[in-house]
N, CA, C and O atoms as a GROMACS GRO file, in nm:
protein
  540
    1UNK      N    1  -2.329  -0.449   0.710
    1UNK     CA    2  -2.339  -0.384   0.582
    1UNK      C    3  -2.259  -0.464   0.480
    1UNK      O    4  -2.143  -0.501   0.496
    2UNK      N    5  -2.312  -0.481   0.404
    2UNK     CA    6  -2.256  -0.577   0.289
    2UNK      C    7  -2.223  -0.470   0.141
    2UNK      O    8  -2.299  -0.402   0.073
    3UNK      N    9  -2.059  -0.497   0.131
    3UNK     CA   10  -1.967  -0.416   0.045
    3UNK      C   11  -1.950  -0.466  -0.091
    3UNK      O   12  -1.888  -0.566  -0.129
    4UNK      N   13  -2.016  -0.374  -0.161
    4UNK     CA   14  -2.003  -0.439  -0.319
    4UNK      C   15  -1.892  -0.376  -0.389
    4UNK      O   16  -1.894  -0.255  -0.415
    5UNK      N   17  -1.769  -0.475  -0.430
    5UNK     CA   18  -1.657  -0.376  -0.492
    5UNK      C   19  -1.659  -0.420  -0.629
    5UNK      O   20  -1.711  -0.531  -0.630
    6UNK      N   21  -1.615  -0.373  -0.784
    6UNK     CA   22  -1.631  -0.369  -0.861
    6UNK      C   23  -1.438  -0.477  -0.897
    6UNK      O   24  -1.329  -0.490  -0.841
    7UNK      N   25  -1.489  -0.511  -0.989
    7UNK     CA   26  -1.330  -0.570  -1.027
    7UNK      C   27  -1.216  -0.461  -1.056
    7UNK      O   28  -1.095  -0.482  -1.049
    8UNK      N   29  -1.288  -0.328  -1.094
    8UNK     CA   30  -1.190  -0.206  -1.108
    8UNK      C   31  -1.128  -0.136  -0.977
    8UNK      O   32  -1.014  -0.092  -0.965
    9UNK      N   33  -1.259  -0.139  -0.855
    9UNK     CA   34  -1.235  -0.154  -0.765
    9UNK      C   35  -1.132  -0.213  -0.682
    9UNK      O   36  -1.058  -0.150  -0.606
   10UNK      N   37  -1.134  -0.332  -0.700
   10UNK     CA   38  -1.033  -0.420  -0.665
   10UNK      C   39  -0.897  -0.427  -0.697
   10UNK      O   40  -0.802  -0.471  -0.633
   11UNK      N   41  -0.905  -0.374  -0.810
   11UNK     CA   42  -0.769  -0.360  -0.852
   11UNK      C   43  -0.735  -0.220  -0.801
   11UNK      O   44  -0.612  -0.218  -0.790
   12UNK      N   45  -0.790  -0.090  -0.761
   12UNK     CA   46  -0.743   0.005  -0.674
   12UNK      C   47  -0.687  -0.032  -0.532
   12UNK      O   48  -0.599   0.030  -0.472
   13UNK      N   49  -0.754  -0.142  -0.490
   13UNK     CA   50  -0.696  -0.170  -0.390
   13UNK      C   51  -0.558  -0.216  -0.342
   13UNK      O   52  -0.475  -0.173  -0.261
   14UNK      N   53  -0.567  -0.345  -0.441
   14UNK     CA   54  -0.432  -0.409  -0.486
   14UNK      C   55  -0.317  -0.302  -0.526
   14UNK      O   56  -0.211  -0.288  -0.463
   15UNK      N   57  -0.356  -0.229  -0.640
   15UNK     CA   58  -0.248  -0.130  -0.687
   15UNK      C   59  -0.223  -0.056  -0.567
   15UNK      O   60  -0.104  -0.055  -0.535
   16UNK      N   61  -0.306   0.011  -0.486
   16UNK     CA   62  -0.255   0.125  -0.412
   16UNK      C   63  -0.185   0.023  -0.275
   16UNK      O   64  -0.082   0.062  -0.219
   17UNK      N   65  -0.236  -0.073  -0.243
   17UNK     CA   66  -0.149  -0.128  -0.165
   17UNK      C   67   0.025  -0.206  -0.175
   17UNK      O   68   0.127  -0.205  -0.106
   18UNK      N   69  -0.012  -0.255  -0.278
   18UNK     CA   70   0.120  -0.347  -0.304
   18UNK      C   71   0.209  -0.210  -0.400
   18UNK      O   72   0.321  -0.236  -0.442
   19UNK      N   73   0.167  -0.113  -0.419
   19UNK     CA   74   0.219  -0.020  -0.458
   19UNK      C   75   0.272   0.029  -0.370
   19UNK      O   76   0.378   0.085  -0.397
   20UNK      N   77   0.232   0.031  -0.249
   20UNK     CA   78   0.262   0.138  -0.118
   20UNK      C   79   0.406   0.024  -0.103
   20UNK      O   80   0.514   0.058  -0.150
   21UNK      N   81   0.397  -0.053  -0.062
   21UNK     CA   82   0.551  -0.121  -0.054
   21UNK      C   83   0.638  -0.116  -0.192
   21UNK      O   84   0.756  -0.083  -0.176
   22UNK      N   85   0.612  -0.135  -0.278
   22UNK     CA   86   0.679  -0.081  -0.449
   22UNK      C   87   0.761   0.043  -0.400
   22UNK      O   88   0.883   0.050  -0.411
   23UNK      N   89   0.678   0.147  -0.340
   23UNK     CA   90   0.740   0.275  -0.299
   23UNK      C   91   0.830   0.270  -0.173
   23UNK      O   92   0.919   0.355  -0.173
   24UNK      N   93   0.826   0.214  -0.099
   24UNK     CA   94   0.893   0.212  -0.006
   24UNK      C   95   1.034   0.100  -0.055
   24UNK      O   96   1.146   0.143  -0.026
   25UNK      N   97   1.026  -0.012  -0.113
   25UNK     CA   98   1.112  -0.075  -0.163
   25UNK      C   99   1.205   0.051  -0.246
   25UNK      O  100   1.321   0.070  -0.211
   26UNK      N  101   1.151   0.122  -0.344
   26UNK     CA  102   1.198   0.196  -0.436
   26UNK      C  103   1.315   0.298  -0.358
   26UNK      O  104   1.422   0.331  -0.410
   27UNK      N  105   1.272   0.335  -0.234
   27UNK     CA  106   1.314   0.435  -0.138
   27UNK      C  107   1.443   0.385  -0.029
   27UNK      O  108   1.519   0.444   0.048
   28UNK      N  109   1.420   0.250  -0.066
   28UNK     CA  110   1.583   0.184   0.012
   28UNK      C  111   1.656   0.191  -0.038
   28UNK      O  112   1.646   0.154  -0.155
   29UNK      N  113   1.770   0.234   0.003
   29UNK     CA  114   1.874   0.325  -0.036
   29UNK      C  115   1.966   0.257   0.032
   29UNK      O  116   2.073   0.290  -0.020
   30UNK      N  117   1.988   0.181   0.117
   30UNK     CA  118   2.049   0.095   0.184
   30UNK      C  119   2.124  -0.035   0.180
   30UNK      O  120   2.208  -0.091   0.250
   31UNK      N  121   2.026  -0.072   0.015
   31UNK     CA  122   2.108  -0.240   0.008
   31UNK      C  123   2.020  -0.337   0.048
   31UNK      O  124   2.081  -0.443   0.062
   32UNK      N  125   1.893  -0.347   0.075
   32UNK     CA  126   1.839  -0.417   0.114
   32UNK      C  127   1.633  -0.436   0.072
   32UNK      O  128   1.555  -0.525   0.106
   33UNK      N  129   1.615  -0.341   0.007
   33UNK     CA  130   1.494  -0.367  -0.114
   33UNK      C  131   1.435  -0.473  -0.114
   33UNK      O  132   1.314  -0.456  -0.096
   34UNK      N  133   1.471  -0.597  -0.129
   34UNK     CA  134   1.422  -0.732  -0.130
   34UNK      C  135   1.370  -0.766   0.000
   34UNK      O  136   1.266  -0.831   0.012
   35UNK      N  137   1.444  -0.720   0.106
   35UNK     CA  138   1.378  -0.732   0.268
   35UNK      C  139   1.252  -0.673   0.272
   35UNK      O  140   1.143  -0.722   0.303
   36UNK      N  141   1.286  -0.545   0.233
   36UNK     CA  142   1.152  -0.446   0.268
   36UNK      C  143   1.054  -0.500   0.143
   36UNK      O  144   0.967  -0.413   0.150
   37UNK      N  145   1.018  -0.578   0.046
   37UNK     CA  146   0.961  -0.614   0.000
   37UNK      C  147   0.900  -0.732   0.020
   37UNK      O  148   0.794  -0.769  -0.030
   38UNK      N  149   0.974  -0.792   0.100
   38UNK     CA  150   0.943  -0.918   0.167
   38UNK      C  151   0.844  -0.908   0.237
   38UNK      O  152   0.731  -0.954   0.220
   39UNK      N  153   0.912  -0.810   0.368
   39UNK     CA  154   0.838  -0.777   0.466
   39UNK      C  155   0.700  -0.699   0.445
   39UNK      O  156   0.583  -0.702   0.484
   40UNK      N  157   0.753  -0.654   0.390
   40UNK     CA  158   0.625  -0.553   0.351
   40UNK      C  159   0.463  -0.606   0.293
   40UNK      O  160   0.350  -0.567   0.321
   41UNK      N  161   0.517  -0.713   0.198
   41UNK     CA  162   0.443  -0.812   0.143
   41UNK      C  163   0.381  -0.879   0.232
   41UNK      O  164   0.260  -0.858   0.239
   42UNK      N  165   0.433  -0.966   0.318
   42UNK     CA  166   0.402  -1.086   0.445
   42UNK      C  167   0.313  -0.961   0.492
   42UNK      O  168   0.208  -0.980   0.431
   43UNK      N  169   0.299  -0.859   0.556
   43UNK     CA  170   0.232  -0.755   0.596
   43UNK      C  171   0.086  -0.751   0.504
   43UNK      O  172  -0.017  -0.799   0.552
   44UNK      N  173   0.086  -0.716   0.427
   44UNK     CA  174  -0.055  -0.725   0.361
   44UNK      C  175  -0.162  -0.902   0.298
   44UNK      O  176  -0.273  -0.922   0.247
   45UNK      N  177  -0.038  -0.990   0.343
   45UNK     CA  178  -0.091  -1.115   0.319
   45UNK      C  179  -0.164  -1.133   0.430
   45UNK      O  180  -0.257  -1.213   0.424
   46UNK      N  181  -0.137  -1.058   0.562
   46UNK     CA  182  -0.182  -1.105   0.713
   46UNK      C  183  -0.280  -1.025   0.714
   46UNK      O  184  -0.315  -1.011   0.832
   47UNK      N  185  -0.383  -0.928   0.604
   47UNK     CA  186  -0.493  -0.890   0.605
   47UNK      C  187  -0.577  -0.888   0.633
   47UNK      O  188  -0.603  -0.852   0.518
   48UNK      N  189  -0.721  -0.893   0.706
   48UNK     CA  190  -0.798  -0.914   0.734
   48UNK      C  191  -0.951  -0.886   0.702
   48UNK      O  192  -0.965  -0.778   0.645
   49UNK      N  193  -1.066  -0.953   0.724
   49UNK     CA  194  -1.149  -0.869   0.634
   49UNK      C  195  -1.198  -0.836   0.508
   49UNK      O  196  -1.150  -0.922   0.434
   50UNK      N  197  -1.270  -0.756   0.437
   50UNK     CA  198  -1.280  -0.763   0.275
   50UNK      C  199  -1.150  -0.712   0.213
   50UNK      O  200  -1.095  -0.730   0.104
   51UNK      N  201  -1.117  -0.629   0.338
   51UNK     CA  202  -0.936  -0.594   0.240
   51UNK      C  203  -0.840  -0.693   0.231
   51UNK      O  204  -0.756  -0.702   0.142
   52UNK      N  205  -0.855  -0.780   0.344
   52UNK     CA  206  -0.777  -0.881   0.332
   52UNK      C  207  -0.810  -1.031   0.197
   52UNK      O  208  -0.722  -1.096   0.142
   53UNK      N  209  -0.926  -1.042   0.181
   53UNK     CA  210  -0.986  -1.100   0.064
   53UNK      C  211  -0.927  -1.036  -0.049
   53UNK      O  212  -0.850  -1.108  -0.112
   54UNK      N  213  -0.946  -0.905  -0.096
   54UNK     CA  214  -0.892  -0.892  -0.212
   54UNK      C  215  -0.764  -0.849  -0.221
   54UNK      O  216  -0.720  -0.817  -0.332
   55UNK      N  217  -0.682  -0.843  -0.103
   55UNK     CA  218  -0.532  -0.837  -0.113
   55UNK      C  219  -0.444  -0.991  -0.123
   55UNK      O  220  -0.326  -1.014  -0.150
   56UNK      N  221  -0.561  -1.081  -0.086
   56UNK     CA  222  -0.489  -1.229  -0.098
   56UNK      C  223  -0.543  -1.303  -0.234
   56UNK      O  224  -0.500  -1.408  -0.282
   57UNK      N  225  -0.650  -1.221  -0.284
   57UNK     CA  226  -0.684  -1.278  -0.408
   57UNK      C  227  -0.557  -1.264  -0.496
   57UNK      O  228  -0.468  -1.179  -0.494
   58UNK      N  229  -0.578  -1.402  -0.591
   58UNK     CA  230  -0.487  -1.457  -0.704
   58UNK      C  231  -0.479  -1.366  -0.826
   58UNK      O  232  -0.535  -1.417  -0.922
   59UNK      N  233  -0.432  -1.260  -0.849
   59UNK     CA  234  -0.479  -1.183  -0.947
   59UNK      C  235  -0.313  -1.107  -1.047
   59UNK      O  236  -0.209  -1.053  -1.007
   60UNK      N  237  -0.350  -1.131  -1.142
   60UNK     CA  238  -0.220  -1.029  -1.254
   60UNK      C  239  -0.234  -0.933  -1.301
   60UNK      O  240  -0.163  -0.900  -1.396
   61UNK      N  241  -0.326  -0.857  -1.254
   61UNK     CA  242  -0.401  -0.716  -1.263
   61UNK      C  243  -0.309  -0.613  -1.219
   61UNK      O  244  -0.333  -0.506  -1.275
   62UNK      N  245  -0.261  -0.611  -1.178
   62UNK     CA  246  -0.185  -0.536  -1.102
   62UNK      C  247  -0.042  -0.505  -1.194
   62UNK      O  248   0.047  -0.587  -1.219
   63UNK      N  249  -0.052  -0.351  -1.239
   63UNK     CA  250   0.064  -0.291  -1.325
   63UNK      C  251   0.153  -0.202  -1.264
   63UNK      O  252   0.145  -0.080  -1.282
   64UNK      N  253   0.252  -0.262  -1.183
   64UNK     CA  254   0.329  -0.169  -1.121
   64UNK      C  255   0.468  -0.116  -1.197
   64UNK      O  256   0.545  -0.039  -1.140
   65UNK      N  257   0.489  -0.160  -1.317
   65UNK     CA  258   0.616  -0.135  -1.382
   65UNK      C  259   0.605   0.012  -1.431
   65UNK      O  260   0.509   0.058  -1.494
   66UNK      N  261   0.733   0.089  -1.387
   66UNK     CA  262   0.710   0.175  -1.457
   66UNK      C  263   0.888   0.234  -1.457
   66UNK      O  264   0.968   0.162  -1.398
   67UNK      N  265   0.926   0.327  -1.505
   67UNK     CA  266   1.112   0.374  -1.552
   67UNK      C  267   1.140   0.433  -1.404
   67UNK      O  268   1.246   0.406  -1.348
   68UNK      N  269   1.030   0.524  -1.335
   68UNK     CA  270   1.138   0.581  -1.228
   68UNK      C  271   1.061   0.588  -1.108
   68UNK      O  272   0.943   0.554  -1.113
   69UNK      N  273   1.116   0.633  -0.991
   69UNK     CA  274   0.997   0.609  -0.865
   69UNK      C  275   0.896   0.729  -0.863
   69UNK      O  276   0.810   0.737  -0.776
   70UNK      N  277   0.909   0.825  -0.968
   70UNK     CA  278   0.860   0.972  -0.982
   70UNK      C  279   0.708   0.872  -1.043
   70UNK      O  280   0.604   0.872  -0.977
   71UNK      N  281   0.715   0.818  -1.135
   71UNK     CA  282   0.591   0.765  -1.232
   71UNK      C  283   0.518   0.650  -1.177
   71UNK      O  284   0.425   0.600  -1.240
   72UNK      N  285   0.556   0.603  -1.055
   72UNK     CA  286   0.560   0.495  -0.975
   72UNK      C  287   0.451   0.561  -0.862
   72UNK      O  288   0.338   0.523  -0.833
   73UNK      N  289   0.518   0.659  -0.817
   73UNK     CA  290   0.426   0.760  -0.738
   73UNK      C  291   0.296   0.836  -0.798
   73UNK      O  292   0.200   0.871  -0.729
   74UNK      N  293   0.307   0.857  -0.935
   74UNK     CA  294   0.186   0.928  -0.964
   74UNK      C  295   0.077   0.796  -1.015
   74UNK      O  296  -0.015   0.834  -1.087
   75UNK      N  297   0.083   0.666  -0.988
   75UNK     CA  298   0.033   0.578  -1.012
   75UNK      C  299  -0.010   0.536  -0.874
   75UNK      O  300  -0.132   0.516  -0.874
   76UNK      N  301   0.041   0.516  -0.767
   76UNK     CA  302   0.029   0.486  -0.612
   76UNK      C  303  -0.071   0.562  -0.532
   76UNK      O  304  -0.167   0.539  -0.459
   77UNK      N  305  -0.005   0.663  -0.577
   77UNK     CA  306  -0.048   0.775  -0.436
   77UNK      C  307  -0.176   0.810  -0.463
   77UNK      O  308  -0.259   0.832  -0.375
   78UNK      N  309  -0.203   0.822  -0.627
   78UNK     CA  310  -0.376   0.879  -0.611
   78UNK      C  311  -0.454   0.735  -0.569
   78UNK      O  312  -0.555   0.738  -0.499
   79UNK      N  313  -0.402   0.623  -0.615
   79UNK     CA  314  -0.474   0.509  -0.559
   79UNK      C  315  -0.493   0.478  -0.429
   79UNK      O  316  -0.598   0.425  -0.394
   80UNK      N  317  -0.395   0.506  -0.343
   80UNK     CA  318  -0.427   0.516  -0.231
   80UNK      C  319  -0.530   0.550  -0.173
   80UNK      O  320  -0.609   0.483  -0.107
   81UNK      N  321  -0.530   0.730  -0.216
   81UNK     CA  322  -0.650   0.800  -0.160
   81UNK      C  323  -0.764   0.780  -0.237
   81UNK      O  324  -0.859   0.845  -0.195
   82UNK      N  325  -0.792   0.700  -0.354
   82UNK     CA  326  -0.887   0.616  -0.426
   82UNK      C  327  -0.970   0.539  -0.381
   82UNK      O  328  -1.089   0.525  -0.408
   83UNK      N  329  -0.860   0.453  -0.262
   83UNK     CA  330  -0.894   0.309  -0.216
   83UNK      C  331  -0.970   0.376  -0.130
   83UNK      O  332  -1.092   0.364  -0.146
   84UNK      N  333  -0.904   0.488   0.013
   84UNK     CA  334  -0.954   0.513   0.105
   84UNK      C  335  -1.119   0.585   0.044
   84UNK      O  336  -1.221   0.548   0.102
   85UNK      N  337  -1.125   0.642  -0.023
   85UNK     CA  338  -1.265   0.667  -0.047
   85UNK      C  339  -1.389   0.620  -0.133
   85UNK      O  340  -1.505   0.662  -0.134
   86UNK      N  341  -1.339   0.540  -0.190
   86UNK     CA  342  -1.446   0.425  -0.223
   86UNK      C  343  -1.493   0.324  -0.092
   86UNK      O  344  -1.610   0.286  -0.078
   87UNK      N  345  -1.384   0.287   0.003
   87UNK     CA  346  -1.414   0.215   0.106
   87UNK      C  347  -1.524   0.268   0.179
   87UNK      O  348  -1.622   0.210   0.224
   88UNK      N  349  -1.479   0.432   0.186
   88UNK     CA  350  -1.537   0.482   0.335
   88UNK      C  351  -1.689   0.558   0.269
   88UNK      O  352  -1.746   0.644   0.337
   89UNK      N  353  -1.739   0.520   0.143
   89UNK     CA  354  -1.820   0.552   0.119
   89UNK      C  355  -1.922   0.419   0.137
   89UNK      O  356  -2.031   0.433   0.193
   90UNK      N  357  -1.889   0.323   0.099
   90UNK     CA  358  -1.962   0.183   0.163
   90UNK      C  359  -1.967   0.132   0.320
   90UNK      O  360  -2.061   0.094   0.390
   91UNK      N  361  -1.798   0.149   0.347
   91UNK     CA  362  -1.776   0.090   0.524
   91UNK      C  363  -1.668   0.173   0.602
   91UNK      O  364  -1.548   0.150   0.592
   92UNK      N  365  -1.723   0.277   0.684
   92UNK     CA  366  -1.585   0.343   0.748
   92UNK      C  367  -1.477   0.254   0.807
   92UNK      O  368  -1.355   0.262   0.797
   93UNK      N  369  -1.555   0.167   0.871
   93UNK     CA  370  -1.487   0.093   0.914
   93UNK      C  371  -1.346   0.016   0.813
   93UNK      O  372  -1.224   0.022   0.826
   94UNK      N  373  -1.415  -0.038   0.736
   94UNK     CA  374  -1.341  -0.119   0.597
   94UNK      C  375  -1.229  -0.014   0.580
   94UNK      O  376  -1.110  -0.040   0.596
   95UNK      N  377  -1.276   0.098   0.548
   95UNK     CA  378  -1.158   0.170   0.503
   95UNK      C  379  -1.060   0.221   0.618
   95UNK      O  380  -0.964   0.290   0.584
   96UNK      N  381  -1.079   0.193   0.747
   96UNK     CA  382  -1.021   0.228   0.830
   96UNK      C  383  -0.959   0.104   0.855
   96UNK      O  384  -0.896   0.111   0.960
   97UNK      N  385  -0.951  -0.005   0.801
   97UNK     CA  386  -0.876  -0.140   0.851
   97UNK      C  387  -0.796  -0.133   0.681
   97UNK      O  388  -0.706  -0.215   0.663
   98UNK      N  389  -0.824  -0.061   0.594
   98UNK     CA  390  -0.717  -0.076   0.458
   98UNK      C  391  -0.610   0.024   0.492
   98UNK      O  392  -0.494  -0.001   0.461
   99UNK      N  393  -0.636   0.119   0.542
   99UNK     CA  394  -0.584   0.240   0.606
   99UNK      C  395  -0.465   0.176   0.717
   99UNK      O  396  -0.350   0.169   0.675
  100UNK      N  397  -0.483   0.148   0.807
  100UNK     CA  398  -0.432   0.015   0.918
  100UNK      C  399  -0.322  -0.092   0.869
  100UNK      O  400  -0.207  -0.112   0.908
  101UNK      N  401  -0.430  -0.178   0.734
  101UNK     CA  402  -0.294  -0.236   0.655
  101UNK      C  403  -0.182  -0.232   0.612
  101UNK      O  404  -0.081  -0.303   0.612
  102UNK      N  405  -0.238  -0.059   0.546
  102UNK     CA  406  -0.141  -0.050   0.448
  102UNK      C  407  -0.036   0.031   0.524
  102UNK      O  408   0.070   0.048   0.464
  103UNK      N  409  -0.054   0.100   0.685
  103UNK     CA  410   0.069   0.156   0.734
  103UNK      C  411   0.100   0.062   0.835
  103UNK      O  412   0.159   0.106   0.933
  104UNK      N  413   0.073  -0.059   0.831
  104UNK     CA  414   0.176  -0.210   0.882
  104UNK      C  415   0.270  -0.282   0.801
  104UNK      O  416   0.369  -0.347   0.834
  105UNK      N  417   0.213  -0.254   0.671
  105UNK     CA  418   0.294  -0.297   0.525
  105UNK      C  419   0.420  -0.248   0.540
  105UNK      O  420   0.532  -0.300   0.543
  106UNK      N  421   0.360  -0.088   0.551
  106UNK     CA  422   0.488   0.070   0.521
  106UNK      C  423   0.604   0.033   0.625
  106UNK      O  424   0.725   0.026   0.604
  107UNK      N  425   0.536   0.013   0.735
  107UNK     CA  426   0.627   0.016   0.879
  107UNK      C  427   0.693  -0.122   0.847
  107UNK      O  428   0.808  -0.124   0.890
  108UNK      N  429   0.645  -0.266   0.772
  108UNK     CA  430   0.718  -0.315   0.831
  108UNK      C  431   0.870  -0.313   0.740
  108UNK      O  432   0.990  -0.319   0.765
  109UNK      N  433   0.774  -0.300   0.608
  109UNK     CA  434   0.863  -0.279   0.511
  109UNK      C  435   1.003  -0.163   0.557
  109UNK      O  436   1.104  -0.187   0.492
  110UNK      N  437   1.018  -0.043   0.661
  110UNK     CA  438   1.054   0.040   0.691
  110UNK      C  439   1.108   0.006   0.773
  110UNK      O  440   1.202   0.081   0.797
  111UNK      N  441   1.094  -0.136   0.887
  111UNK     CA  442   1.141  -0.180   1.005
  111UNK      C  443   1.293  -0.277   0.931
  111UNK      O  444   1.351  -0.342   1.019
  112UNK      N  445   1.344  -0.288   0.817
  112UNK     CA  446   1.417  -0.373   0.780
  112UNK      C  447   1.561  -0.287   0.870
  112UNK      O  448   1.661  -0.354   0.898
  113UNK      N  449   1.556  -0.203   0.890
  113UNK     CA  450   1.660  -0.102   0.936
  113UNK      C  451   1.693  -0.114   1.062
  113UNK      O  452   1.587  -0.075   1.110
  114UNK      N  453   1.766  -0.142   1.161
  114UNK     CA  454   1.766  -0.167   1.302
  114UNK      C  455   1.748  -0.074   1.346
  114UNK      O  456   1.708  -0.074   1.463
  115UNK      N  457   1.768   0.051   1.279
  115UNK     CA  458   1.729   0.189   1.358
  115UNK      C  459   1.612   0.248   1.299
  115UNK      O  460   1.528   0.175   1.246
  116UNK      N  461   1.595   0.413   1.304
  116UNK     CA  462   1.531   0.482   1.259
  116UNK      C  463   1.500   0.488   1.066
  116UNK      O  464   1.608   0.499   1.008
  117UNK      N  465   1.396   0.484   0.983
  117UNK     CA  466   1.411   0.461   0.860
  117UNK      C  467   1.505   0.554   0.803
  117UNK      O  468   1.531   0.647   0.880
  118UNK      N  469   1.538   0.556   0.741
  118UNK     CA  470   1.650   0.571   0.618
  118UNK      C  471   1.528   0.739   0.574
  118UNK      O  472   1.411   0.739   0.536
  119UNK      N  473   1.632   0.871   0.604
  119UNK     CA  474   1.548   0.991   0.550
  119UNK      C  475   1.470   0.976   0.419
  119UNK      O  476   1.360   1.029   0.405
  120UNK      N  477   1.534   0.898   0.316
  120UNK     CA  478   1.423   0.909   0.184
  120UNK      C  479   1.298   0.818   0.224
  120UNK      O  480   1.187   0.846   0.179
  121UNK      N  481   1.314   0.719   0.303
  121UNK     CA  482   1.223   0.587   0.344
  121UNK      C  483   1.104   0.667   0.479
  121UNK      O  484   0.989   0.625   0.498
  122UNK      N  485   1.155   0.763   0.542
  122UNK     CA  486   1.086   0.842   0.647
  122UNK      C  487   1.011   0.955   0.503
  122UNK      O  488   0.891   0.976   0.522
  123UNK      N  489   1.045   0.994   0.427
  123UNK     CA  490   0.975   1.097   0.307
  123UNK      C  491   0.852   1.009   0.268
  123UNK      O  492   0.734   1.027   0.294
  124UNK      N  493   0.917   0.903   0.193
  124UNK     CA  494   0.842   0.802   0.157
  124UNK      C  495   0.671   0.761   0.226
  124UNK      O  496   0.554   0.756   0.187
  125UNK      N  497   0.748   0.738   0.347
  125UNK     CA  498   0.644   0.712   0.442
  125UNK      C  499   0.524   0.812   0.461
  125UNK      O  500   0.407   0.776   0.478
  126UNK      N  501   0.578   0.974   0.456
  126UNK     CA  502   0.492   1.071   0.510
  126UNK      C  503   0.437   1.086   0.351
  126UNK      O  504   0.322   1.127   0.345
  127UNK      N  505   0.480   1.067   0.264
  127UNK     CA  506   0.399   1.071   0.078
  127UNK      C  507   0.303   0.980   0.140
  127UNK      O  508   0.218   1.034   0.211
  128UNK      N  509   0.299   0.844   0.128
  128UNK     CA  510   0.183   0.757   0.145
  128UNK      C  511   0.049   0.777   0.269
  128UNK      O  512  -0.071   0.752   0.258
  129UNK      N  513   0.127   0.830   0.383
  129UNK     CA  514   0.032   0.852   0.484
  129UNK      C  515  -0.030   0.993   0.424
  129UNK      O  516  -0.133   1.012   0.490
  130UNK      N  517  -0.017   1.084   0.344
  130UNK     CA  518  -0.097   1.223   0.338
  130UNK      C  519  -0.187   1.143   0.208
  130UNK      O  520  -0.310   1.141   0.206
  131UNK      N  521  -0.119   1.090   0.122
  131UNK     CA  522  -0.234   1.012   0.001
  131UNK      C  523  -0.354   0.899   0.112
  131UNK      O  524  -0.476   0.894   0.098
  132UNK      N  525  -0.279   0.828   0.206
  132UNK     CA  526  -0.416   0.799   0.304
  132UNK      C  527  -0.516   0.883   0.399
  132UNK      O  528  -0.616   0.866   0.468
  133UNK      N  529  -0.457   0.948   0.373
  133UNK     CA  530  -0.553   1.090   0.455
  133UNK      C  531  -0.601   1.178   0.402
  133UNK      O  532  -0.679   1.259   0.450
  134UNK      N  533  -0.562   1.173   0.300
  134UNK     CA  534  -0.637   1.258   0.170
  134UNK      C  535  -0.812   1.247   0.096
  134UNK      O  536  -0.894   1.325   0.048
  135UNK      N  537  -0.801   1.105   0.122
  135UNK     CA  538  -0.968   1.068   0.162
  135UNK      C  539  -1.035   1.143   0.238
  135UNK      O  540  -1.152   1.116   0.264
   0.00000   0.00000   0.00000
């Protein structure tokens, strides 16, 4: 099946993904933000697939600035569940491997911790997974 995404499209993807680490960066509380952004990042570069195509595409589309993680979230989270249902209306599959991505991103971004995530970073986590399931 061959997936036609729109450039607006594309940029839901991008936003709700590289957003999903934005939020989790936002949520380290720990001292260490730049790791989980790192990581988190390297995570969605290792993409695969049409999600992986337009998560490695070259693009400045992508408006993640915003004053607090409250306005950050109401920009993320509906994209998320945006992404997941535009996908799964063309490729279940597709959207089940953006779905996949984006909680390898979360985790790894979340793995910067030698232990268990950080309670706002475990909140964090369960916000993004109900906006992916919300599809």
């Amino acid at each position: 099946m061959s997936i036609i995404l729109s450039d607006q499209d594309k940029l839901t993807l991008r936003t709700a993904a590289y957003g999903a680490i934005s939020l989790m960066t936002a949520a380290d509380a720990t001292g260490s933000p730049h790791r989980a952004a790192t990581d988190g990042s390297i995570a969605l570069a290792s993409a695969t697939g049409l999600v992986g195509h337009v998560l490695a595409a070259k693009s400045k589309d992508i408006n993640l600035k915003s004053k607090t993680v409250a306005e950050l979230a109401d920009q993320v989270l509906p994209a998320l569940t945006a992404a997941v249902s535009l996908l799964k209306e063309q490729d279940p599959a597709e959207a089940d491997n953006f779905r996949s991505t984006v909680m390898v991103a979360v985790e790894a971004a979340a793995r910067t911790h030698r232990s268990v995530p950080t309670p706002t970073m475990a909140d964090m986590i369960r916000k993004i997974t109900a906006a992916l399931d919300a599809a």
